[in-house]
C-alpha positions, 0 to 999 in steps of 0.5 A, a space after each residue: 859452297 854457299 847456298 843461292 835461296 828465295 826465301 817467302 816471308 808471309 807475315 800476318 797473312 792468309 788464313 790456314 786455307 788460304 795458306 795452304 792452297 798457296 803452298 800447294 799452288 807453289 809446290 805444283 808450279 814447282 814440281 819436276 823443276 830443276 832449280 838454281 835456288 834452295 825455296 823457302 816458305 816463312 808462314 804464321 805459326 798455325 800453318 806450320 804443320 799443316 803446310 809441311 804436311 801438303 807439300 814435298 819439303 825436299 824442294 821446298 822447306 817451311 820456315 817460323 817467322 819467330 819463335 820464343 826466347 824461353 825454351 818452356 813453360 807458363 808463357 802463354 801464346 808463346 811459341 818455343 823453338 822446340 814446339 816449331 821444330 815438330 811441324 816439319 819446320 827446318 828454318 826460323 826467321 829471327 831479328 825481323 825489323 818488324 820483331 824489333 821495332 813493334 815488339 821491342 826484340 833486343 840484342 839479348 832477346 835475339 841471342 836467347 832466340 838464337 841459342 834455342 833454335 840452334 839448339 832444336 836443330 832450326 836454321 835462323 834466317 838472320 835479319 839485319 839491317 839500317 832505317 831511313 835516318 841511319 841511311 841518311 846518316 850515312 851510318 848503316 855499316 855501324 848499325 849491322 855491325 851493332 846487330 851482327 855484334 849484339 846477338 850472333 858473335 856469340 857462336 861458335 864457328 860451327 854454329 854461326 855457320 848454320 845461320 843464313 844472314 838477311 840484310 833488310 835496308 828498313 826504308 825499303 820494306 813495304 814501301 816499294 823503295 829498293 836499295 840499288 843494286 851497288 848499294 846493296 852489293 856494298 853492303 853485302 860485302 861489308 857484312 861479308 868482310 865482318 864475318 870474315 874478321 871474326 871468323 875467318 875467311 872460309 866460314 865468311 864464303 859460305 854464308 849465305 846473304 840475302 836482301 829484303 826490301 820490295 825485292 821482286 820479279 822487276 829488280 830480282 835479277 839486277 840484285 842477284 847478279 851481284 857476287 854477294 847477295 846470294 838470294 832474297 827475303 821476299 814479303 809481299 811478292 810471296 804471297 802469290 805463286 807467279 810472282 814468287 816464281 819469277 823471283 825463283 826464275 831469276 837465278 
């Protein structure tokens, strides 16, 4: 059975003791909880150790929101899959549309990150996903292909399996735009159906989807209705417990 997740995205917010009392804030609302949903936190590199430290990451685990496509060595302020797994990080957040569209991540640069997170026992949460002008041309479903195609079609089954994929419609990051509920059922089951071509049925059931994109305690339960969309990848709504928790709330 595939997993329901809440995944956080913090970003490029919250110094380490901003950071740390709005984990530890999550863990205390979480506590004696029982929950419908696995809970993830993605915080900046500096915060990984520290995080893993305060709270109880049996309920909820600490993500990177990147690592390095080199696995050592002179590349200074890189961060590689390996120094991440030794915070207590147990997922890695790679192919963030703000990763390749500020920091110019290729297809080939996703792949190396993805092979060395895997291979330091990491969980990639995946992101795929269209911009405004490929929406409007109605050319999102070969965009997701391209990305799936380009950097994780690679693996073995018993490696694809490890991955979780989030879809993030771009135009709808930040921006407070949503993709309704059917076109992001749509789209899920597309992906779904790709996995399935390539892996066959079974690996395809169990692979967890998310959505990203001004997902929030509003339209949450609207989205996680749907049969494919198995959680999100929340930005703005994680960076404070209650809204966080209401997004939780709505599995």
């Amino acid at each position: 059975m595939r997993k329901n997740i809440v995944a956080g995205n913090w970003k490029m917010n919250k110094t380490l003791q901003e950071g740390l009392e709005l984990a530890k804030g999550l863990d205390a609302a979480l506590k004696g909880k029982s929950l419908n949903c696995d809970v993830i936190i993605g915080t900046p590199f500096i915060h990984l150790a520290s995080v893993a430290a305060a709270i109880d990451t049996k309920v909820i685990a600490v993500a990177a929101e990147n690592c390095a496509d080199k696995e050592s060595g002179a590349y200074t302020g890189e961060v590689s899959a390996a120094m991440v797994k030794s915070t207590g990080a147990e997922y890695v957040i790679l192919g963030h549309s703000e990763r390749r569209s500020y920091y110019g991540e290729t297809y080939e640069i996703l792949k190396e990150k993805v092979q060395l997170a895997l291979a330091n026992n990491l969980k990639p949460i995946f992101c795929i996903g269209e911009v405004k002008e490929e929406r409007e041309a109605n050319k999102q479903n070969e965009v997701v292909k391209a990305q799936l195609e380009g950097s994780v079609f690679n693996l073995s089954a018993e490696d694809f399996s490890k991955l979780v994929i989030a879809y993030e419609p771009v135009w709808a990051i930040g921006t407070g735009l949503t993709a309704t509920p059917e076109q992001a059922q749509e789209i899920h089951a597309f992906i779904r159906s790709l996995i399935a071509d390539k892996y066959g049925k079974e690996v395809a059931d169990n692979t967890t989807i998310l959505y990203g994109g001004s997902c929030n305690a509003k339209n949450a339960k609207g989205l996680f209705s749907n049969p494919d969309i198995d959680g999100g990848l929340i930005g703005g709504a994680s960076l404070k417990v209650d809204d966080f928790c209401a997004i939780i709330d709505a599995f």
